[in-house]
N, C-alpha and C positions, 0 to 999 in steps of 0.2 A: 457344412455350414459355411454360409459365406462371410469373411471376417469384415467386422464393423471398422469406422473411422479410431472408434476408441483402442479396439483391440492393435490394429495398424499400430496408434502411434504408442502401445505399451512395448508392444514387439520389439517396434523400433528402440526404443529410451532403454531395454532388457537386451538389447543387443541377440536377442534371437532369430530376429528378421534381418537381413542388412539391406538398404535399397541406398545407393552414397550415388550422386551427392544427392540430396533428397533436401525439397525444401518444404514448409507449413502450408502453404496454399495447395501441395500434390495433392493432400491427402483428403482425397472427397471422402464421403458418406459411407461408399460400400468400396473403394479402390485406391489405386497409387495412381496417378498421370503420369504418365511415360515421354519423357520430352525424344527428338528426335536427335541423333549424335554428327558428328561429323565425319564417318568414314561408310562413304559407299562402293558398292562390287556391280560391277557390269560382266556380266557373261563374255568371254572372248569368242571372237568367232573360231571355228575349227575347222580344218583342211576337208574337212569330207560336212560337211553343214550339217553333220549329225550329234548328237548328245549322247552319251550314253552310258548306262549307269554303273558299266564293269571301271571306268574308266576316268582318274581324276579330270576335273573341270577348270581350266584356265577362269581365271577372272581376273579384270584391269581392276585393283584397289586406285578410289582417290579419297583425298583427303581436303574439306571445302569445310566454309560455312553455308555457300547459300548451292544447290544443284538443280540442274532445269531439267522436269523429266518430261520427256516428249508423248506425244499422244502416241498411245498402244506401247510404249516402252516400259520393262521391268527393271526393277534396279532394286539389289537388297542395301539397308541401310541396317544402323545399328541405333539402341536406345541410347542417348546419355547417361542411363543411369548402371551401375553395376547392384548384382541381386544374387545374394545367399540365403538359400530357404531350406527352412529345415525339417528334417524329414519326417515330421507330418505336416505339411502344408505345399499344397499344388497351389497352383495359379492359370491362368488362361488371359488372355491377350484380345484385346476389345479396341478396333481401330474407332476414331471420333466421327461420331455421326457427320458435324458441321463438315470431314474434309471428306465424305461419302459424296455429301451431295454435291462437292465439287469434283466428283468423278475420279478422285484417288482413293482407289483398295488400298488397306493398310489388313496385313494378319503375319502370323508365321504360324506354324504349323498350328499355331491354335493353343498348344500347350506346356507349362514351366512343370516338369518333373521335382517332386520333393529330393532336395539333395544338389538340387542345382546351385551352380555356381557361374556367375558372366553376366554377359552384357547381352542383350538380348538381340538376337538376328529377326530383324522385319522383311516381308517383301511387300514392296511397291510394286502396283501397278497403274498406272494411269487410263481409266474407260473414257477421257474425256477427250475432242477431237482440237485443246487448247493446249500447250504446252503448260506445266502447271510446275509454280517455282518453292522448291522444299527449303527453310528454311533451318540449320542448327540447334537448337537451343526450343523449338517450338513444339508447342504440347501436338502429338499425332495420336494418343491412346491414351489406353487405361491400361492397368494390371489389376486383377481381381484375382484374391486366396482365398482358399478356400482350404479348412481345416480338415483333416483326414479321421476316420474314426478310430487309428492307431499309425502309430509309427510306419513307414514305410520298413520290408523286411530287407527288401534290395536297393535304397535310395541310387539316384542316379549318378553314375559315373561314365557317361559315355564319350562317344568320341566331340562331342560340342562344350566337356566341362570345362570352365576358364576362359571361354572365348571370349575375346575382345576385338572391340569392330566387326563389319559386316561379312560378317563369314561365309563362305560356299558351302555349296553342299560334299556332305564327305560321303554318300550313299555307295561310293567302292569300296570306304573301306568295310562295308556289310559283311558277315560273315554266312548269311542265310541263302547263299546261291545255290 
């Protein structure tokens, strides 16, 4: 069941939901509005031009209000907002139509785990052949919860709880090799 505006802001006032700083206008219909934060990660480059997934990932962190992302460039960002969900309630991440059709992708994996704690890692990507300039503070999405039909049995604790700012990928520290 997907949680309504009313349920949202009960949540929130019941302090079971946390979404900070959260203001009155986020809270549409069926979602929260995810403003955009001010700490981005660019992938560094590596000595052999290869990625690889046994193997931690350099990233250059910067810290801006306004970032210019180039055509065909990725760049993770983070949301402004910090989110404690509890463990019956997932959520799922909905980039804004209006910055679609200016040819920036906006997702991360797609999904907020019950139990989550942090600040939510987005990737950017730009399809558009204009440099396109991201502003701080500017609505880029939605978050959408959705209630679970019991408590999570293993809420999530993994290696992304507590992130803040644009975080890399930890996929070495994987234990499934």
């Amino acid at each position: 069941m997907i949680l309504s505006d009313k349920t949202i802001k009960k949540m929130l006032e019941e302090k079971t939901l946390v979404v900070t700083p959260v203001t009155e206008d986020q809270i549409q219909p069926a979602s929260v509005d995810i403003r955009l934060g001010k700490t981005f990660s660019v992938v560094e480059d590596s000595s052999t031009g290869i990625i690889t997934m046994e193997n931690e990932i350099g990233y250059k962190r910067i810290e801006t209000d306004t970032y210019l992302l180039l055509p065909g460039q990725f760049v993770l960002a983070t949301t402004m907002e910090y989110f404690e969900l509890p463990d019956d309630l997932t959520a799922f991440v909905e980039g804004r139509s209006s910055l679609g059709r200016m040819g920036l992708f906006i997702q991360n994996a797609g999904w907020v785990d019950p139990g989550f704690k942090g600040e939510i890692t987005l990737e950017l990507y730009n399809a558009n052949r204009c440099a396109i300039e991201l502003k701080a503070g500017r609505r880029v999405g939605q978050l959408v919860f959705a209630k679970m039909d019991d408590a999570a049995e293993n809420p999530y604790n993994g290696k992304y709880q507590g992130q803040t700012g644009a975080t890399g990928s930890r996929v070495y520290m994987d234990t499934d090799v």
